[in-house]
C-alpha positions as CSV (number, residue, x, y, z in Angstrom):
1,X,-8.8,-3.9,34.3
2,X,-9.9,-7.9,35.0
3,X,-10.7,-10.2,33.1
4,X,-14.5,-9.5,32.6
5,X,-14.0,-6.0,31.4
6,X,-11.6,-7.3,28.6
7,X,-13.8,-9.2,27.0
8,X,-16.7,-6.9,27.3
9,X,-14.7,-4.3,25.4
10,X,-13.8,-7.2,23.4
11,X,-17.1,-8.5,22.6
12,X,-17.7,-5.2,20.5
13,X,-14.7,-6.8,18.0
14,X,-16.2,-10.0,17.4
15,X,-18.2,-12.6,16.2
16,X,-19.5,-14.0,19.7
17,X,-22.6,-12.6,20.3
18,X,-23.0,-10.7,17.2
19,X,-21.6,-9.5,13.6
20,X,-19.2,-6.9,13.2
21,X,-19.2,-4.9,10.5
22,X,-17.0,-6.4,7.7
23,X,-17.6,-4.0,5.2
24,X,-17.4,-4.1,1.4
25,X,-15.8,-7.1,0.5
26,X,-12.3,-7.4,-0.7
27,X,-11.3,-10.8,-2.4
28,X,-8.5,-10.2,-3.9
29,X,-6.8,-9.7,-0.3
30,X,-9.1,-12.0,2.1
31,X,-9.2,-15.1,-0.6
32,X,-5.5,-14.7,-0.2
33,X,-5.3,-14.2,3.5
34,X,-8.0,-17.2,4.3
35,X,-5.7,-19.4,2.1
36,X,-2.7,-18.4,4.6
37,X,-4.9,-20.0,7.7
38,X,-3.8,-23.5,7.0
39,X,0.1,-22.5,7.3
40,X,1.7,-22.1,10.6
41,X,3.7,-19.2,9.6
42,X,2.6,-15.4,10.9
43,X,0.7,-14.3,8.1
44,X,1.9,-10.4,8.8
45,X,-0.4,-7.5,7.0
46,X,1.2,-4.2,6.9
47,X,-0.2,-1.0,5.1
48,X,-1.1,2.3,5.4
49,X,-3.4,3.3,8.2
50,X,-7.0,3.5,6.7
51,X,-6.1,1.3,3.6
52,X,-8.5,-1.2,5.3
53,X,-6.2,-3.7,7.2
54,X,-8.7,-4.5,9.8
55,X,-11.7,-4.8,8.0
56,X,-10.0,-7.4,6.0
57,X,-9.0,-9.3,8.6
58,X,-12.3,-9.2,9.8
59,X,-13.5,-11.0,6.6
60,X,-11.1,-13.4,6.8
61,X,-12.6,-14.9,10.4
62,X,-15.9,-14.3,9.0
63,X,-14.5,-17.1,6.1
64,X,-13.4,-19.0,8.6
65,X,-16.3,-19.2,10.7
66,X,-18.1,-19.4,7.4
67,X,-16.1,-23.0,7.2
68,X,-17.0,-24.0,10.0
69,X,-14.6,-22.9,12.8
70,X,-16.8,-22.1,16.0
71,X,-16.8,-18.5,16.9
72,X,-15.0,-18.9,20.2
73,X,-12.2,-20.1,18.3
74,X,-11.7,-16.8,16.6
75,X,-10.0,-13.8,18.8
76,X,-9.6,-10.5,17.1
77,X,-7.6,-7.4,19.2
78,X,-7.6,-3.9,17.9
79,X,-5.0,-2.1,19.9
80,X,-6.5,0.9,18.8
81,X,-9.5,0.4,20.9
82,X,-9.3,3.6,23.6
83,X,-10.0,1.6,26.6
84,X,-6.9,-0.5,25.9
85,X,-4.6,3.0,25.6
86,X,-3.6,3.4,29.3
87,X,-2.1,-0.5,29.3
88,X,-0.5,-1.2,26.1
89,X,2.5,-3.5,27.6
90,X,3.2,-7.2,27.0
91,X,1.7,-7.9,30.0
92,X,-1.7,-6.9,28.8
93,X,-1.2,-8.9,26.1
94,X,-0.7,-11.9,27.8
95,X,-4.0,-10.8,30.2
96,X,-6.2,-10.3,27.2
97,X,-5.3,-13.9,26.2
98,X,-5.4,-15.5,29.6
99,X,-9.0,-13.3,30.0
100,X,-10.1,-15.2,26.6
101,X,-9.1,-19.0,27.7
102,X,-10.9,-18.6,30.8
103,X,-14.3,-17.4,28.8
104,X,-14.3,-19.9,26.1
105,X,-11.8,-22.6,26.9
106,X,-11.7,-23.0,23.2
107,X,-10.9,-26.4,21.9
108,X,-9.2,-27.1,18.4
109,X,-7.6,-24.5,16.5
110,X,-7.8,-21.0,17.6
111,X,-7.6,-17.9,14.8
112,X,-6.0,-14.5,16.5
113,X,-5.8,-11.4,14.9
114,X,-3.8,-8.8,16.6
115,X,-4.4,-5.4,14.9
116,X,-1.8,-2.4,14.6
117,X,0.4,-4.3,17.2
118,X,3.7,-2.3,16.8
119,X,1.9,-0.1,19.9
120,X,2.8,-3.0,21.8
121,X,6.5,-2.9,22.6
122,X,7.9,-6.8,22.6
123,X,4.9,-7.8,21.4
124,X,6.9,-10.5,19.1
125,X,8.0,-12.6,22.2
126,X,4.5,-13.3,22.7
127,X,3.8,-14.6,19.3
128,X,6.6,-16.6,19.0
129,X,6.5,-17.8,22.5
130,X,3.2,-19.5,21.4
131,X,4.3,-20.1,17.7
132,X,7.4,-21.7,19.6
133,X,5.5,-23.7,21.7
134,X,3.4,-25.5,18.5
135,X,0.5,-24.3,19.9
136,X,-2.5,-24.8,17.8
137,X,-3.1,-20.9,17.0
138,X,-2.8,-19.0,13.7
139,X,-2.2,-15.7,13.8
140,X,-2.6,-12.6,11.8
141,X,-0.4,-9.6,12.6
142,X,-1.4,-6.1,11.4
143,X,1.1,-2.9,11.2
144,X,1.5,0.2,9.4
145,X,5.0,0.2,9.3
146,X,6.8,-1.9,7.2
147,X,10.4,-1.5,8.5
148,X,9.2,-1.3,11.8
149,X,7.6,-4.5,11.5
150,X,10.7,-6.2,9.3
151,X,13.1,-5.2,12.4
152,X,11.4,-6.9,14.9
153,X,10.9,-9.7,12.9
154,X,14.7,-10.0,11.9
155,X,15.1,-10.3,15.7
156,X,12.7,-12.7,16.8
157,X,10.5,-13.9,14.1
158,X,12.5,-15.0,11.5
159,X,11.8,-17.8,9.3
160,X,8.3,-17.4,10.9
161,X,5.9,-15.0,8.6
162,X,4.4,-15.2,5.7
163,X,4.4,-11.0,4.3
164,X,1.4,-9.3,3.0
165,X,0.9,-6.1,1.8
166,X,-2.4,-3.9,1.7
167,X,-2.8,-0.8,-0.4
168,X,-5.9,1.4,-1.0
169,X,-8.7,0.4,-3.3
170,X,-7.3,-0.1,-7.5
171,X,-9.5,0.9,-9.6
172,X,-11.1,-2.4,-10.4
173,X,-11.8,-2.9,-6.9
174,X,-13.1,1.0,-6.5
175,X,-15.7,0.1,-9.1
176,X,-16.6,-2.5,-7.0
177,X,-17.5,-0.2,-4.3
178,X,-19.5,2.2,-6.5
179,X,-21.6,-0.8,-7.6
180,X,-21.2,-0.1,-11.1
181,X,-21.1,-2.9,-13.8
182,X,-18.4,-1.0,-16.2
183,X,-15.7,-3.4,-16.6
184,X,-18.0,-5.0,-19.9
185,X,-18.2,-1.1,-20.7
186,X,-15.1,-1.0,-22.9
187,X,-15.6,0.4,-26.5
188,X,-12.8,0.7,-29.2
189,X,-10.3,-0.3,-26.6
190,X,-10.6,3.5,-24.8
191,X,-13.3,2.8,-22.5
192,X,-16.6,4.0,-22.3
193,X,-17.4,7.3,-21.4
194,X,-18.7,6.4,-18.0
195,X,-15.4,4.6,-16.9
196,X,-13.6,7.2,-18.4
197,X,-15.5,9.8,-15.7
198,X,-15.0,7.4,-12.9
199,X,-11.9,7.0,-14.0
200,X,-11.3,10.9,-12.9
201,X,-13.0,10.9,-9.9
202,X,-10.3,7.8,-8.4
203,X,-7.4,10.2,-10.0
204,X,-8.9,13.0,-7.6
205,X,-10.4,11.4,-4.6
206,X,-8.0,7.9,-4.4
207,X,-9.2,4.6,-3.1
208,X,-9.0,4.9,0.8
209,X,-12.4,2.5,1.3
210,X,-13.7,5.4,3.8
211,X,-13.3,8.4,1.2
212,X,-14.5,6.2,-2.0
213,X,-18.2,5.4,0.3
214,X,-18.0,9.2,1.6
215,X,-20.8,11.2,-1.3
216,X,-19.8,14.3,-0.5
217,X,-16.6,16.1,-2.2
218,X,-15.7,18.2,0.4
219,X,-15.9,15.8,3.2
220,X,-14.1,13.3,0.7
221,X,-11.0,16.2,1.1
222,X,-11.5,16.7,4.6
223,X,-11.1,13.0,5.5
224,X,-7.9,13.0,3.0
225,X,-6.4,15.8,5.0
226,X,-7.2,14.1,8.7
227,X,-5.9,10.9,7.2
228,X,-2.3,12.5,5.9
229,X,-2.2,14.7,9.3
230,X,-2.8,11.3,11.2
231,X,0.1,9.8,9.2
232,X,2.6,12.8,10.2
233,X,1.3,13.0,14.0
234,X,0.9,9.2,14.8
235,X,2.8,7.3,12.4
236,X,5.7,9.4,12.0
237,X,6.2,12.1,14.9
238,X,5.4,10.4,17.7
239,X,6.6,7.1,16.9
240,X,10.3,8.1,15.5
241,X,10.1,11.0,18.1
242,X,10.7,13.8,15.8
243,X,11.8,17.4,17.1
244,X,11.7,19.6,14.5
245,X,8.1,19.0,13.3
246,X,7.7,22.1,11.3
247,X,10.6,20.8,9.4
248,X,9.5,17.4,9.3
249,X,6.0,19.2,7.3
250,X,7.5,20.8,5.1
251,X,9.6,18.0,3.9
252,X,6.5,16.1,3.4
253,X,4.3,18.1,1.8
254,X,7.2,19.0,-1.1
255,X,7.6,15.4,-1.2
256,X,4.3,14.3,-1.6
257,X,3.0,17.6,-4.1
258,X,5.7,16.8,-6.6
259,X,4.9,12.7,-6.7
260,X,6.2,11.0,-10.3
261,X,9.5,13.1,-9.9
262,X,13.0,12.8,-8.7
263,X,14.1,13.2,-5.4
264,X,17.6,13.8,-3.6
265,X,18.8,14.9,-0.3
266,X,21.4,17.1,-1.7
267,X,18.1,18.9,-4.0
268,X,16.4,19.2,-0.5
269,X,19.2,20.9,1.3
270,X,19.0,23.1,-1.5
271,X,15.5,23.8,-1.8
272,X,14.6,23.4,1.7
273,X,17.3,24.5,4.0
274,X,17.4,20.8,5.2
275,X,20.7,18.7,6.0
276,X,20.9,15.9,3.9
277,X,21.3,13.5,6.6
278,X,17.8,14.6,8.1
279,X,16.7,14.5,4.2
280,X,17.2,10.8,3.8
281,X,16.1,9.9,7.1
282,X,13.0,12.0,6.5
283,X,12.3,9.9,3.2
284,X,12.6,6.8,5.2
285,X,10.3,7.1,7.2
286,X,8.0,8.3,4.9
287,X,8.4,4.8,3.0
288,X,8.2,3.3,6.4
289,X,5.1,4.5,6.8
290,X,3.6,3.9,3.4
291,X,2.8,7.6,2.6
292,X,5.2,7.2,-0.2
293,X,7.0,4.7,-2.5
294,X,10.5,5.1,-4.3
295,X,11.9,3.6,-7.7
296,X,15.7,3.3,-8.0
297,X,17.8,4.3,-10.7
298,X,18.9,1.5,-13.1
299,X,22.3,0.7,-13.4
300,X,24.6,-2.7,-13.8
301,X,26.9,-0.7,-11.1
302,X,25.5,-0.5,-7.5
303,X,27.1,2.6,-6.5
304,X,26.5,4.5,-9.9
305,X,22.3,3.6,-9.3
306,X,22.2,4.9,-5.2
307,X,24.3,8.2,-6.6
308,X,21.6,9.1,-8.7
309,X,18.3,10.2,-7.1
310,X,15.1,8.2,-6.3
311,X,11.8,8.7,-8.3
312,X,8.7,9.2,-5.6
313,X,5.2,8.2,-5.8
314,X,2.4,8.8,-3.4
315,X,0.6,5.7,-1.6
316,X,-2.9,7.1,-3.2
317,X,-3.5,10.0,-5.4
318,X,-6.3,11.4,-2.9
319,X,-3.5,12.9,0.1
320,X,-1.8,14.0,-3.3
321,X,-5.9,16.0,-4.1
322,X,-5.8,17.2,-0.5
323,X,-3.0,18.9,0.0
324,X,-2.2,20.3,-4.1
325,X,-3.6,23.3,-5.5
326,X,-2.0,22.0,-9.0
327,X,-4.5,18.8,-9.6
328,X,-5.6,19.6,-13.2
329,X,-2.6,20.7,-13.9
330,X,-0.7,17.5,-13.4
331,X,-2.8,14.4,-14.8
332,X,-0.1,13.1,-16.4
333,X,2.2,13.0,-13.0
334,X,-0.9,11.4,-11.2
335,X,-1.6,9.1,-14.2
336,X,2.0,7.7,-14.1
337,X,1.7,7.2,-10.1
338,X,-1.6,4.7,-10.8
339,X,0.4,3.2,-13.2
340,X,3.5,3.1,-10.7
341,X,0.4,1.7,-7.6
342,X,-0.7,-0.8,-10.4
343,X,3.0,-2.5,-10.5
344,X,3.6,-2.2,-7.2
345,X,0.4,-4.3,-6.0
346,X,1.6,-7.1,-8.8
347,X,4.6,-7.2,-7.0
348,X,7.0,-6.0,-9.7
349,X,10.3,-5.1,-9.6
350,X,10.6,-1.3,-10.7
351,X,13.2,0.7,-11.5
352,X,13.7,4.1,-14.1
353,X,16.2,4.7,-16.1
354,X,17.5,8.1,-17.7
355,X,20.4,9.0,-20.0
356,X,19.7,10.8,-23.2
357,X,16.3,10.4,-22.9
358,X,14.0,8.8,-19.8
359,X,11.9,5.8,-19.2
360,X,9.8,5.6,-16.6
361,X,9.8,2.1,-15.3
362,X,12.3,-0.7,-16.1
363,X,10.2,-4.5,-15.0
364,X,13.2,-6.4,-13.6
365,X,12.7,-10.3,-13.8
366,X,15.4,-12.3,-12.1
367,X,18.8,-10.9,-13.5
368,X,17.2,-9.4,-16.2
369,X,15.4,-6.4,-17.4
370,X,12.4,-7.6,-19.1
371,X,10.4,-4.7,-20.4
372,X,10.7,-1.0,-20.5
373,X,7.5,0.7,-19.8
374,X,6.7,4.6,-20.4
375,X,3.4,6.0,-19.2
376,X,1.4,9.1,-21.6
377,X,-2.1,10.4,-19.8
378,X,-3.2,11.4,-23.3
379,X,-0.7,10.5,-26.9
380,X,-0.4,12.9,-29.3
381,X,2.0,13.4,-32.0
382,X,4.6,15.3,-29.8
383,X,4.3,13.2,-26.5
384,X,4.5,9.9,-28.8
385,X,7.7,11.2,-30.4
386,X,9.0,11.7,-27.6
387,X,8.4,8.2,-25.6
388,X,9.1,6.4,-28.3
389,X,12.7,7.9,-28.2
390,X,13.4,6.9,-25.0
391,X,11.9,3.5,-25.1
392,X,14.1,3.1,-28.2
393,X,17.6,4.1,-26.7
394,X,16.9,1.9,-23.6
395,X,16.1,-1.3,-26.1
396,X,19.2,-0.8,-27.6
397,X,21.5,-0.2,-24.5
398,X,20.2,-2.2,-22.2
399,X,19.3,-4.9,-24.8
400,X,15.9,-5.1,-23.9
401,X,13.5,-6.8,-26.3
402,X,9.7,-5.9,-24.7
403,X,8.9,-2.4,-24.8
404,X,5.2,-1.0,-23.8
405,X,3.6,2.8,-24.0
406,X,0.5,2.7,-21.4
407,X,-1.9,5.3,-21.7
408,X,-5.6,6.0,-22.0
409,X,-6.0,6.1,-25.6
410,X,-6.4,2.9,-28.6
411,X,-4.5,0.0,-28.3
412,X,-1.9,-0.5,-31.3
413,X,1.6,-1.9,-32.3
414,X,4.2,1.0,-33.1
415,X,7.3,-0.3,-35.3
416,X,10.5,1.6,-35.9
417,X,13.7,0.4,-37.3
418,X,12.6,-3.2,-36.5
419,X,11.7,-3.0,-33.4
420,X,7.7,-3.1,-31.6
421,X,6.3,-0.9,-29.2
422,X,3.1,-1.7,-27.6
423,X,0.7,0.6,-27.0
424,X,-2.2,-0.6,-24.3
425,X,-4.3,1.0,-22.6
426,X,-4.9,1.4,-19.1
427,X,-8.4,-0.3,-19.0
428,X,-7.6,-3.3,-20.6
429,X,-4.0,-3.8,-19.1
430,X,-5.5,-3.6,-15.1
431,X,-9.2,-4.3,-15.0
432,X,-8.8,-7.8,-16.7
């Protein structure tokens, strides 16, 4: 391929001649990631495939052209692109950048996005060969594997990136894409009836940006399902070369239809005929990938928390729809892995914690536990009984002073034998 083709194929990426599609806009990542353009460090995006990495990025050079950056100084490379999949080497790499000096001979500082570059083996000498070099470049890295990513970084790029993590649309920002005005909608501190309906219809159908524009219910499930088998075949089986891929399926399907429980590889030799060994590794890559998320067991000793098994959450409750026949039977296991989604993209430190009684999510600040958190789809007088139990033995054993009950019904204070338990709902604690 010379140097003309390349940038004919690239021209379809970017803004040169004309305007790529950059989608629904999504400020509570770009605004972040536009900021990042005046550091030198790597400003490294990682995320499950689909969660809308790219179209991001593409937002983030529209910003900058927006600023006033010429066009040519903008490069944006999606290794994805099929006419690129014969000569994914660090050679090419170097040739699609040589190709794009000789067309623009761009002067002043240049933006580069290089999307889903772990297909490029050593692709990180190139970077920092450049970044090395003080070259006047910025760049964005995409990835949808975060250890992947993490390990070639620990080799080469160290000291060097700035980490961001993408996720699938909250619920705030899937409103956003429906076009409906409901976050002034709230009434009694429950909701409105409206939210509370679209409120279903993320539990079923998830926030992948694709599958929240897509009308159609079916073809909302059918994208779900290609996505999850694109995660097993690409992201998983080919790229960690994986042998036993029957085994590999079932693994992941138990894991991901039994989300907001615990999880051991000693329970899936059990249950599944698997070695442990292959269990774990199985879950790691899983995380790797994004498909799922794990809390840790809380405990002062280190080896008493990684006896004890791991609590897993799906990335978005849609693969969960897709590939369950129990969905209306588990809105309270879904409802605590939004909740578990909603931490997660604050950043939070998570952990559960079970002894007589359970607690779903420990908030560790620092040192410190700061707040024991239990999650209830719908109170009652059983199901309050019974998290105010376990909310009350972890205050007094772990000497924990902020204590919260999220669910979907009225916000109120609950007091027992002098201490408060808040109750909030879900509306008010994540759309504000």
């Amino acid at each position: 391929m010379n140097n003309e083709q390349i940038i004919e194929i690239l021209d379809y990426w970017n803004f040169w001649q004309q305007q790529p599609d950059t989608g629904v806009p999504r400020s509570f990542y770009a605004e972040e990631l536009y900021r990042q353009r005046q550091i030198k460090e790597v400003s490294v995006v990682s995320g499950i495939r689909r969660s809308g990495k790219s179209t991001i990025l593409l937002q983030v050079l529209e910003k900058i052209i927006a600023a006033g950056a010429p066009k040519e100084n903008t490069l944006y490379v999606n290794f994805e692109e099929p006419s690129f999949a014969s000569g994914l080497t660090l050679e090419f790499i170097l040739k699609i950048y040589d190709a794009y000096l000789e067309k623009f001979n761009p002067s002043g500082k240049i933006y580069i996005v290089l999307d889903e570059v772990q297909l490029i083996a050593g692709w990180e000498k190139f970077v920092r060969g450049l970044y090395d070099r003080n070259k006047n470049i910025k760049f964005y890295i995409t990835g949808s594997s975060a250890e992947l990513l993490s390990r070639e970084f620990g080799a080469s790029l160290t000291g060097r990136i700035f980490s961001n993590e993408i996720f699938p649309l909250s619920f705030k920002e899937f409103l956003g894409f429906e076009k409906k005005k409901l976050l002034a909608e709230m009434t009694s501190g429950k909701g409105s009836v409206d939210l509370r309906n679209y409120f279903k219809k993320y539990m079923r159908y998830g926030g992948f940006p694709q599958v929240v524009l897509t009308k159609n219910g079916k073809d909302k499930l059918k994208i779900l399902k290609d996505y999850y088998s694109a995660i097993i075949e690409k992201d998983i089986v080919q790229r960690y070369g994986i042998r036993d891929v029957r085994q590999l399926k079932e693994f992941c399907i138990n894991l991901v239809t039994n989300i907001a429980s615990l999880f051991s590889a000693y329970g899936a030799e059990k249950k599944q005929n698997i070695s442990q060994p292959t269990a774990s590794k199985f879950l790691e890559y899983a995380e790797e990938v994004y498909l799922v998320g794990s809390v840790d067991f809380f405990a002062y000793s280190y080896l008493r928390q990684r006896a004890n098994p791991s609590k897993v959450y799906v990335i978005d409750p849609g693969i969960y729809a897709a590939i369950s026949f129990r969905f209306s039977q588990n809105l309270g296991k879904i409802f605590e892995n939004l909740v578990y989604l909603e931490f997660r993209r604050r950043q939070d430190d998570l952990f559960y914690w079970k002894d007589n009684n359970e607690v779903d999510f420990l908030i560790r600040q620092g040192t410190k536990i700061k707040k024991a958190v239990n999650v209830c789809w719908e109170l009652n007088e059983e199901s309050e009984k019974r998290e105010i139990k376990g909310l009350l033995e972890a205050m007094d054993k772990l000497k924990i002073k902020e204590a919260e009950i999220i669910s979907m019904d009225y916000e109120r204070l609950i007091k027992v034998g002098g201490k408060t338990i808040k109750v909030k709902n879900f509306f008010k604690e994540f759309l504000s």
